[in-house]
DRENDO-1510 file (C-alpha; in Angstrom, 1 decimal, always signed):
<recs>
REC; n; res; u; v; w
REC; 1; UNK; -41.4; +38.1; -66.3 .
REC; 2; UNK; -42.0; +38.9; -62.7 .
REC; 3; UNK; -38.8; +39.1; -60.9 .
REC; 4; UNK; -38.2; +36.6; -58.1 .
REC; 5; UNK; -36.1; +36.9; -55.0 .
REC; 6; UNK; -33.4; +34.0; -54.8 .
REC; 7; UNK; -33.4; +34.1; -51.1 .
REC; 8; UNK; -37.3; +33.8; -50.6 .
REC; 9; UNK; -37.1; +30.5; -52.7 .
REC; 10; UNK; -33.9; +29.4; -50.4 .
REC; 11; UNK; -35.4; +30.1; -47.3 .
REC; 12; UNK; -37.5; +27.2; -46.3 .
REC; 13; UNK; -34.5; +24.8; -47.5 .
REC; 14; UNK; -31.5; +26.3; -45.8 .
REC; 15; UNK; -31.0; +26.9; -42.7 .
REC; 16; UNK; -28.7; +29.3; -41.1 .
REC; 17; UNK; -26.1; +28.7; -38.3 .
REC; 18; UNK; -27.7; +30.0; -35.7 .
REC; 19; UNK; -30.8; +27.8; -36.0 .
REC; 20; UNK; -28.8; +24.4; -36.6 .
REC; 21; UNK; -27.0; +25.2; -33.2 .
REC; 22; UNK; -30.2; +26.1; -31.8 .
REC; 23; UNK; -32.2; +23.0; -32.8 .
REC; 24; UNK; -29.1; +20.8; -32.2 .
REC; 25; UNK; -26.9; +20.7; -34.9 .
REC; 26; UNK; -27.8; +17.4; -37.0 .
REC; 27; UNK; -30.8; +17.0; -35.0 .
REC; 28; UNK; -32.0; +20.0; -36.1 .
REC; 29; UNK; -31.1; +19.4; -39.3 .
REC; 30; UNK; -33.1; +16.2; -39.4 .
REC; 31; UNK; -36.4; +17.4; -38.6 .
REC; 32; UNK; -35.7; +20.3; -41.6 .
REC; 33; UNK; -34.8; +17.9; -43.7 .
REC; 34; UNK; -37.7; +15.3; -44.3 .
REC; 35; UNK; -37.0; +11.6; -44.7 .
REC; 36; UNK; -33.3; +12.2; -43.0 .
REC; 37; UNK; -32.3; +9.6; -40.3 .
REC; 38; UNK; -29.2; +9.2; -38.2 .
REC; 39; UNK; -27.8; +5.8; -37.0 .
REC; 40; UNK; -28.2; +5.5; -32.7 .
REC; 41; UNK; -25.1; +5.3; -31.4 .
REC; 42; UNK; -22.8; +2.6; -31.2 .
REC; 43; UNK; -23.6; -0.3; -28.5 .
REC; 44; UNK; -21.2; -0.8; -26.7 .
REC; 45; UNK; -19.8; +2.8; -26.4 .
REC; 46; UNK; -17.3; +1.5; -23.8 .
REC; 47; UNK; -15.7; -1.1; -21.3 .
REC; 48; UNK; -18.9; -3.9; -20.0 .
REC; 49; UNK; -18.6; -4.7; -16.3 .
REC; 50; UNK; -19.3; -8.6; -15.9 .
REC; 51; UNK; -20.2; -8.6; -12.2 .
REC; 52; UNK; -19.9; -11.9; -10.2 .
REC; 53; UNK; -21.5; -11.8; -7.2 .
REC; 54; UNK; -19.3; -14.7; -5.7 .
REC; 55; UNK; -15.6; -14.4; -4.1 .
REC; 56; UNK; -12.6; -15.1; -6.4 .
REC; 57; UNK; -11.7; -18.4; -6.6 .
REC; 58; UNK; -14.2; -20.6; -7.9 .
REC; 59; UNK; -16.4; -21.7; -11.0 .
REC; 60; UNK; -17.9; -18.9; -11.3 .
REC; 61; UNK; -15.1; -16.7; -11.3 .
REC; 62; UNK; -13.3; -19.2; -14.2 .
REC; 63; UNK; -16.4; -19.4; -16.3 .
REC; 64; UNK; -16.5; -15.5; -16.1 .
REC; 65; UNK; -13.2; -14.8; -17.0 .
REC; 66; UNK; -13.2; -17.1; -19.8 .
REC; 67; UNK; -16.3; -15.6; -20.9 .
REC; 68; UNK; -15.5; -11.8; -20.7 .
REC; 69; UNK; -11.9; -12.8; -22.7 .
REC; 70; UNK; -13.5; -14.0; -25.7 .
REC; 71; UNK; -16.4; -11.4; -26.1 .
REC; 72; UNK; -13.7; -8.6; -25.7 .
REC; 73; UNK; -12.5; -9.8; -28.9 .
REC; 74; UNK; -16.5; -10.0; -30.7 .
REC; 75; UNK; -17.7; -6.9; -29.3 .
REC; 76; UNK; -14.6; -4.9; -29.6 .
REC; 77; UNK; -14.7; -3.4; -26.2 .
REC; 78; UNK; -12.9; -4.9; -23.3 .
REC; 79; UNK; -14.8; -6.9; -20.4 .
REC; 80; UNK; -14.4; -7.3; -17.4 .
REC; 81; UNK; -14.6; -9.0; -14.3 .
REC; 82; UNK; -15.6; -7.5; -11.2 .
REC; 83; UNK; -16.3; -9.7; -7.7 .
REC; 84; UNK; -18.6; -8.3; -5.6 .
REC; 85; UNK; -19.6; -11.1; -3.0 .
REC; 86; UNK; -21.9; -11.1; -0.2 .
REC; 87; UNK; -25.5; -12.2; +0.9 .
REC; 88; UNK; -25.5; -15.5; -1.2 .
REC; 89; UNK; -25.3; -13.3; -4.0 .
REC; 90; UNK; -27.9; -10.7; -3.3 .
REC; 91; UNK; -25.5; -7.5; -2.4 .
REC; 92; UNK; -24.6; -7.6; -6.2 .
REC; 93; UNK; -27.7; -8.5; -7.5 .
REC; 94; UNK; -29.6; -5.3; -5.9 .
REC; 95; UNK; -26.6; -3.1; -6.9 .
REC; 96; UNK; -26.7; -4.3; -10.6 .
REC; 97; UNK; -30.7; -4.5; -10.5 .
REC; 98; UNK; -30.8; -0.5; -9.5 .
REC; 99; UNK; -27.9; +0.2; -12.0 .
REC; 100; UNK; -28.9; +2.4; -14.8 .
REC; 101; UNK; -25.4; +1.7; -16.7 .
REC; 102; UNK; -26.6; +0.0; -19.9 .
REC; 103; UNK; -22.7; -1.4; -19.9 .
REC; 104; UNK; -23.2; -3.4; -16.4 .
REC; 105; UNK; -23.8; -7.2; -16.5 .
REC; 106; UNK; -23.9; -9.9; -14.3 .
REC; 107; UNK; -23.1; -13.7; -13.9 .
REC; 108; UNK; -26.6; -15.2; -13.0 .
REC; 109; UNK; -26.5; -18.5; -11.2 .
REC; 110; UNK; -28.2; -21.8; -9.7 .
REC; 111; UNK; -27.9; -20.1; -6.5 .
REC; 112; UNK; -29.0; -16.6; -7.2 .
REC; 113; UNK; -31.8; -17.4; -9.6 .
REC; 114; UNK; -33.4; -20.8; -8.8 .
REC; 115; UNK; -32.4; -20.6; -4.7 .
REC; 116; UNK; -32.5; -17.2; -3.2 .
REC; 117; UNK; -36.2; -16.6; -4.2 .
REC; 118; UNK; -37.1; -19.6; -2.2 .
REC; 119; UNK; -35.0; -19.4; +0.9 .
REC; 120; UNK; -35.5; -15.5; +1.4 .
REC; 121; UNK; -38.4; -14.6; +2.6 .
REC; 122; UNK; -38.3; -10.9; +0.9 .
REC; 123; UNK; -35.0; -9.9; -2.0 .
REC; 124; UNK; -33.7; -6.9; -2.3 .
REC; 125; UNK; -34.2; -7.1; -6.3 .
REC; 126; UNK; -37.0; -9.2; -8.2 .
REC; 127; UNK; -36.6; -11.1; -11.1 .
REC; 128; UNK; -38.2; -8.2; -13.2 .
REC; 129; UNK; -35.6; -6.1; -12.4 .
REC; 130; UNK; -33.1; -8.8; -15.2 .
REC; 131; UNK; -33.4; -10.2; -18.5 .
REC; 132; UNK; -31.9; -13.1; -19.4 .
REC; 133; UNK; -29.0; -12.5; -21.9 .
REC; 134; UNK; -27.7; -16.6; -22.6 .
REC; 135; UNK; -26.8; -19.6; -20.3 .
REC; 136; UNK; -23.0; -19.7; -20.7 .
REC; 137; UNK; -21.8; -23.2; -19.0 .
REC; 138; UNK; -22.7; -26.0; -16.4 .
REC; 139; UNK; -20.2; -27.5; -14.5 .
REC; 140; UNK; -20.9; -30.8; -12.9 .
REC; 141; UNK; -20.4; -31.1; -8.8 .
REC; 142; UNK; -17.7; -33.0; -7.7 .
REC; 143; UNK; -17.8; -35.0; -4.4 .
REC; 144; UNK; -14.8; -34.5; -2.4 .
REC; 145; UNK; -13.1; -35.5; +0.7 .
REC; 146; UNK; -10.6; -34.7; +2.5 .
REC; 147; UNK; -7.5; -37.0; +2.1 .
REC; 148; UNK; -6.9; -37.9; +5.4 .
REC; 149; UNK; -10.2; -39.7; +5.5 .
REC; 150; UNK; -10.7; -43.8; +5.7 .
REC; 151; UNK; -13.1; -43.7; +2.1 .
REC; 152; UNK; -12.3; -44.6; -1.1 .
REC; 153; UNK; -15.7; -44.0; -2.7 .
REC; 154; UNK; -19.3; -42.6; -2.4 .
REC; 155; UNK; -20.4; -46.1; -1.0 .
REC; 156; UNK; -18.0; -46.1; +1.7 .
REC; 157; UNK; -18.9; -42.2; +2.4 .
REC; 158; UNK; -21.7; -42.8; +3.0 .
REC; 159; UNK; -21.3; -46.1; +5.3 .
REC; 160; UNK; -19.1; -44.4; +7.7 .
REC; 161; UNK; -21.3; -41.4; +7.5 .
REC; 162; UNK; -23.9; -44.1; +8.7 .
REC; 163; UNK; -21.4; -45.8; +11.7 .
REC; 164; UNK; -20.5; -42.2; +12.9 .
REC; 165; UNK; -24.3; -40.1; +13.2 .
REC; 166; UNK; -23.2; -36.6; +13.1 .
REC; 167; UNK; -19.9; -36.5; +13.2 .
REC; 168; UNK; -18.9; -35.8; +9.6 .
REC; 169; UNK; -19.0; -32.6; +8.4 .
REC; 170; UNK; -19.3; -30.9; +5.0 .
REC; 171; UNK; -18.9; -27.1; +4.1 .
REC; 172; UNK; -20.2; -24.8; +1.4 .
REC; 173; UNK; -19.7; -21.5; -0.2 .
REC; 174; UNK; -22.6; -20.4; +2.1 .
REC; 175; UNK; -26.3; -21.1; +2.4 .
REC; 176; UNK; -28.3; -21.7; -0.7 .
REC; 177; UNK; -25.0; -21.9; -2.9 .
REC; 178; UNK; -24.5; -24.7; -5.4 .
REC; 179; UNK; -22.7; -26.7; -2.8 .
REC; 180; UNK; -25.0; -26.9; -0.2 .
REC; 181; UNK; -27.7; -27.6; -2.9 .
REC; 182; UNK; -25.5; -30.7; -3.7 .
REC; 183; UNK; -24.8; -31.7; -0.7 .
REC; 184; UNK; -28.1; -31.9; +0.6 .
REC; 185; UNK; -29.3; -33.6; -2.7 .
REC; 186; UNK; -26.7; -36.0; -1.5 .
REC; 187; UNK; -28.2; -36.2; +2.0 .
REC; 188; UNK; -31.8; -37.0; +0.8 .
REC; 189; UNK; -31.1; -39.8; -1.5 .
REC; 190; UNK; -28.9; -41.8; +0.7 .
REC; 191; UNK; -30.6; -40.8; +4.0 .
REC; 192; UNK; -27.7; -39.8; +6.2 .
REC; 193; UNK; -26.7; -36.7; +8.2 .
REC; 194; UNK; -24.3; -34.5; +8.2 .
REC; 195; UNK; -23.3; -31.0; +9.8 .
REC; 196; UNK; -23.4; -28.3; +7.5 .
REC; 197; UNK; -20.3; -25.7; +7.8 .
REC; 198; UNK; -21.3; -22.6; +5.4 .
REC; 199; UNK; -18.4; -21.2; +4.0 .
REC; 200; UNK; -18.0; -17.0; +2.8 .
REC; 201; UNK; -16.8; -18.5; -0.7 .
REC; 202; UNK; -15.3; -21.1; -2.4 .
REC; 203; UNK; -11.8; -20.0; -1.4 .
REC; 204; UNK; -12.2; -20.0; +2.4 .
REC; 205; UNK; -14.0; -23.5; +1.8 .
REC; 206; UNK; -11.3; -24.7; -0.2 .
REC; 207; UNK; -8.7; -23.3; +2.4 .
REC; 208; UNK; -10.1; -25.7; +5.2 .
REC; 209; UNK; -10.7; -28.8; +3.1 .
REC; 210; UNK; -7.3; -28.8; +2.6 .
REC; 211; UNK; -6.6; -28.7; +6.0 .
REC; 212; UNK; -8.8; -31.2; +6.8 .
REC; 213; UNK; -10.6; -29.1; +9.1 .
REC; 214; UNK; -13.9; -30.1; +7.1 .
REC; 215; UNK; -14.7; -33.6; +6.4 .
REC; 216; UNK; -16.0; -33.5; +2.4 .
REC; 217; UNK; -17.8; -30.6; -0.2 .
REC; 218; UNK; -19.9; -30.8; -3.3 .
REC; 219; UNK; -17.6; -28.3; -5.7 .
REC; 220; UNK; -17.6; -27.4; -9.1 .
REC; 221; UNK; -14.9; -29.0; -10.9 .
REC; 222; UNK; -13.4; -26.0; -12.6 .
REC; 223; UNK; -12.5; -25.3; -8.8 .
REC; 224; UNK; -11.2; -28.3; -7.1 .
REC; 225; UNK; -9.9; -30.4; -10.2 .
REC; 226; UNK; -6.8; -29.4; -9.6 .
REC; 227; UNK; -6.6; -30.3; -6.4 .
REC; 228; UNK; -7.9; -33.9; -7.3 .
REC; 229; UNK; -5.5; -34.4; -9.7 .
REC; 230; UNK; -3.0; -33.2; -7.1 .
REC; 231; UNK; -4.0; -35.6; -4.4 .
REC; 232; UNK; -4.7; -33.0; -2.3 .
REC; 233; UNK; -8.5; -34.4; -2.2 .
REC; 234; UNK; -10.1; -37.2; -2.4 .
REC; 235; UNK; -13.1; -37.4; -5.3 .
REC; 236; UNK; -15.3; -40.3; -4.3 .
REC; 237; UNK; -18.3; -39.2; -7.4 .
REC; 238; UNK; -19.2; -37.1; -9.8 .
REC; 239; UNK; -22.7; -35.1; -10.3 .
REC; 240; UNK; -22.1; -35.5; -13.7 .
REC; 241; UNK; -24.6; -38.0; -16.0 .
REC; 242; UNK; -21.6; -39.8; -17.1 .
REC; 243; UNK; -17.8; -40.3; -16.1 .
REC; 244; UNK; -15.7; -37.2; -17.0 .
REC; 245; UNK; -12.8; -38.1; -19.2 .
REC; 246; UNK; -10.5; -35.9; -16.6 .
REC; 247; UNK; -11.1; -38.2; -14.4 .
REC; 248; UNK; -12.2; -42.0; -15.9 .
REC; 249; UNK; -11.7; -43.8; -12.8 .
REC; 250; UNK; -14.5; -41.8; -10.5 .
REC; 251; UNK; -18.0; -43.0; -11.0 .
REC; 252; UNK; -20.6; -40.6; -10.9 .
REC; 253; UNK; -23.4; -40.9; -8.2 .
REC; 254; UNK; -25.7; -42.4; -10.3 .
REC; 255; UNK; -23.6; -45.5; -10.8 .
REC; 256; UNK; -22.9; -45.8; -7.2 .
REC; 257; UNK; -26.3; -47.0; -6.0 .
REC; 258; UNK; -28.4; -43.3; -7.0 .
REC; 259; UNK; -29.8; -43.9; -10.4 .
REC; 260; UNK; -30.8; -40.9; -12.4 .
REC; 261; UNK; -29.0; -38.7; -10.0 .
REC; 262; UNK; -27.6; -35.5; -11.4 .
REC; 263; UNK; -26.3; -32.6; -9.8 .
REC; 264; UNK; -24.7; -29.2; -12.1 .
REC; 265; UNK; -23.9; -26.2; -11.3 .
REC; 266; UNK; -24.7; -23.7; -14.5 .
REC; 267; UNK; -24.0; -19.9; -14.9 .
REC; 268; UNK; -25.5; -17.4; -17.5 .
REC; 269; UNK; -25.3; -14.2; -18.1 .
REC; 270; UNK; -27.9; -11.2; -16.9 .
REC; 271; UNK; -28.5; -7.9; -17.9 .
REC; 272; UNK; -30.5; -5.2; -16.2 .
REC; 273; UNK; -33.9; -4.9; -17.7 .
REC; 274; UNK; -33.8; -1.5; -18.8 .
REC; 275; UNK; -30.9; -2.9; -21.7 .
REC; 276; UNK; -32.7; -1.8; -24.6 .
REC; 277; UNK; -33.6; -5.2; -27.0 .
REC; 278; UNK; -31.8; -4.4; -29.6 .
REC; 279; UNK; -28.7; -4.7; -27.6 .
REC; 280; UNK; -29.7; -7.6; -25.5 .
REC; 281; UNK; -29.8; -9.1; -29.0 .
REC; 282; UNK; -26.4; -8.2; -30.0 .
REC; 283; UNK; -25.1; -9.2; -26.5 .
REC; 284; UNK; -26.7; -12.6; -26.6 .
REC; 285; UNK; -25.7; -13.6; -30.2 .
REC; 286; UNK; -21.6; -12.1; -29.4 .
REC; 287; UNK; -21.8; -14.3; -26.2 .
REC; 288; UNK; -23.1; -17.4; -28.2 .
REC; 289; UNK; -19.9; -16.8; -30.4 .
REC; 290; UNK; -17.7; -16.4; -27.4 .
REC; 291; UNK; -18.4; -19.5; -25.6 .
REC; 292; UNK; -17.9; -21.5; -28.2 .
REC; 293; UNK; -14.7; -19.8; -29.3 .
REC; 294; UNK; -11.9; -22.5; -29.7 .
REC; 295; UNK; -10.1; -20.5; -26.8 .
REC; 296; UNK; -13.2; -20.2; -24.8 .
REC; 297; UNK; -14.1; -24.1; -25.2 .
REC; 298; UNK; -10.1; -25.2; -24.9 .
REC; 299; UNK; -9.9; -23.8; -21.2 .
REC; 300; UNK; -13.8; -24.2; -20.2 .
REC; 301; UNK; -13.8; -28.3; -21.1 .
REC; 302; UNK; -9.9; -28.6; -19.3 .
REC; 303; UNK; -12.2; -27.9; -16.2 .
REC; 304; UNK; -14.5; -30.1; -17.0 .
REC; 305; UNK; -17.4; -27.5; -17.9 .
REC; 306; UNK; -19.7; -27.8; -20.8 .
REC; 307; UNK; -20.2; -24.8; -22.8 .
REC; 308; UNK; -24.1; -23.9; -23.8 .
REC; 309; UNK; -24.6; -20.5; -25.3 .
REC; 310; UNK; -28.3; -19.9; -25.8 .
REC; 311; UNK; -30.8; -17.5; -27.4 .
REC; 312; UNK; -32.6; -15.0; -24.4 .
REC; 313; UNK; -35.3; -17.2; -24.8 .
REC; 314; UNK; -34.1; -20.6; -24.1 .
REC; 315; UNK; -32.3; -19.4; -20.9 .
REC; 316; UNK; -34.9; -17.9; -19.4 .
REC; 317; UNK; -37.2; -20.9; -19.6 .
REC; 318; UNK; -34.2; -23.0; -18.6 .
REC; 319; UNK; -34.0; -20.9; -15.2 .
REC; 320; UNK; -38.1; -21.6; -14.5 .
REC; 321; UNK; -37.7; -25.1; -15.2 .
REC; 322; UNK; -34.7; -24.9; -12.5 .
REC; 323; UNK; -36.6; -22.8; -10.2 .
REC; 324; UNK; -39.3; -25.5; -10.1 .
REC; 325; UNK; -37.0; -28.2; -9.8 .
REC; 326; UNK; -35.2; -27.1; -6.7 .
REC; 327; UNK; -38.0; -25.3; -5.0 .
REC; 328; UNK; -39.1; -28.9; -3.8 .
REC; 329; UNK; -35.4; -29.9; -2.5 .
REC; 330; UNK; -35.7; -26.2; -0.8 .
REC; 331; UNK; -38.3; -26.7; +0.9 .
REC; 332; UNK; -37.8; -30.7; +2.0 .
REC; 333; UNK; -34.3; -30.1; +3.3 .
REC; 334; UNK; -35.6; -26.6; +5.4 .
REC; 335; UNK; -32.7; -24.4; +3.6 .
REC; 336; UNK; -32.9; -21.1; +5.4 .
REC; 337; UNK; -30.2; -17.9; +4.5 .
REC; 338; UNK; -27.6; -17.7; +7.3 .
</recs>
């Protein structure tokens, strides 16, 4: 019997210390070993950064907030918010389209996605650079006025708007934002003029209205409900397709003399394209499940917003339908960045 040396046999099969910690440890050991696969790591490995590229203050900050608490709880890492205005949006769009942080999202919007490409005549990012993860919420656009003036209702709005040419005034959260979209909607279908007073955010907008230093706003009603409910403003109609049960008494615009007039603001959520698609997927379905938490849907509908969730998919042929829709009010209205 020919005598056979154990460790000759053993070689091939084991390795030694040295060369697992040269071939990287379980690494190495994989590629000894065949048929031996190791899990990728965990997704998300840490806090997500939801930026909004608005100032604090309005619907887009609420919707994010409510948004980030639930899917700390279904992805098991916190979320959270971080405002980083400027540019109608752009400044944190380019910073978030350059980011290589595959924990880095960011509120996508009316403004952002289905204005700024029309109104700019070159971006600092391109639509490339995102994917679309899920459309989170729209919130109808409230027409407001200031109390101190003589209207009770869109129909007289838009009468005195008619006996005084040019002397109302309206603000927005800047050019190309949601309100100035509304607004001038507004100004088409009922044929009357009125200055324009762009706004750095929702908050400085709000901050004048109140003041009555600006005559009226199109705003979403997460942001001003509670100043409607306070009398601070005046609601004369709602963008909404039908009455809101927070407010039953307003018509909407469409009942007011504009039928088939509807005008929502809507935020989703984007990722930076280089998110690999397995966890684009995860993200998408764990955001589904957040906005239509109980918690998620109890403070979202208080402000009047309707929650969506959708697949990757569905948002991003919602956002070319919108993109199409509002290129035309673009261009007829002549809305240029400030």
């Amino acid at each position: 019997m020919t005598n056979i040396n154990p460790h000759i046999v053993r070689a091939p099969f084991i390795a030694s210390r040295r060369q697992m910690l040269r071939t990287g440890g379980a690494l190495g050991l994989a590629g000894l070993v065949p048929g031996m696969a190791f899990a990728e790591p965990a997704w998300p490995a840490r806090s997500i950064r939801f930026v909004v590229p608005f100032a604090p203050g309005g619907s887009s900050e609420i919707v994010a907030r409510s948004t980030a608490a639930e899917l700390s709880k279904t992805l098991g890492q916190s979320v959270f918010v971080d405002n980083k205005p400027g540019a109608a949006g752009n400044i944190a769009m380019s910073e978030v389209s350059r980011s290589e942080d595959l924990h880095t999202v960011i509120l996508g919007h009316i403004g952002t996605l289905a204005v700024n490409p029309f109104i700019f005549d070159k971006l600092p990012w391109a639509p490339k650079d995102f994917k679309p993860v899920s459309l989170l919420a729209k919130v109808p656009s409230l027409y407001v006025v200031n109390a101190q003036l003589p209207v009770k209702n869109l129909r007289d709005f838009i009468e005195y708007a008619k006996r005084n040419p040019g002397k109302l005034t309206y603000g927005s959260a800047g050019n190309g934002s949601a309100g100035h979209l509304a607004f001038e909607y507004l100004k088409m279908a009922s044929d009357v003029f009125m200055l324009h007073i762009p706004y750095k955010g929702t908050g400085p907008l709000l901050t004048d209205l109140l003041a009555g230093r600006v005559d009226a706003s199109a705003i979403g009603a997460a942001a001003i409900l509670p100043f409607i409910k306070s009398g601070k403003v005046r609601c004369i109609a709602t963008g909404s397709s039908k009455r809101l049960p927070q407010l039953p008494d307003v018509p909407t615009v469409a009942e007011q003399g504009f039928p088939d007039f509807e005008m929502t603001q809507w935020y989703g959520m984007m990722a930076p394209a280089n998110l690999p698609q397995p966890n684009l997927e995860k993200l998408a379905a764990e955001t589904m499940k957040a906005v239509k938490a109980p918690e998620s849907l109890r403070r979202l509908t208080a402000d009047a917003a309707e929650t969506i969730g959708s697949t990757p998919q569905e948002f991003a042929q919602f956002i070319a339908n919108e993109q199409a829709r509002w290129k035309k009010v673009i261009a007829r209205a002549q809305i240029k960045p400030d």
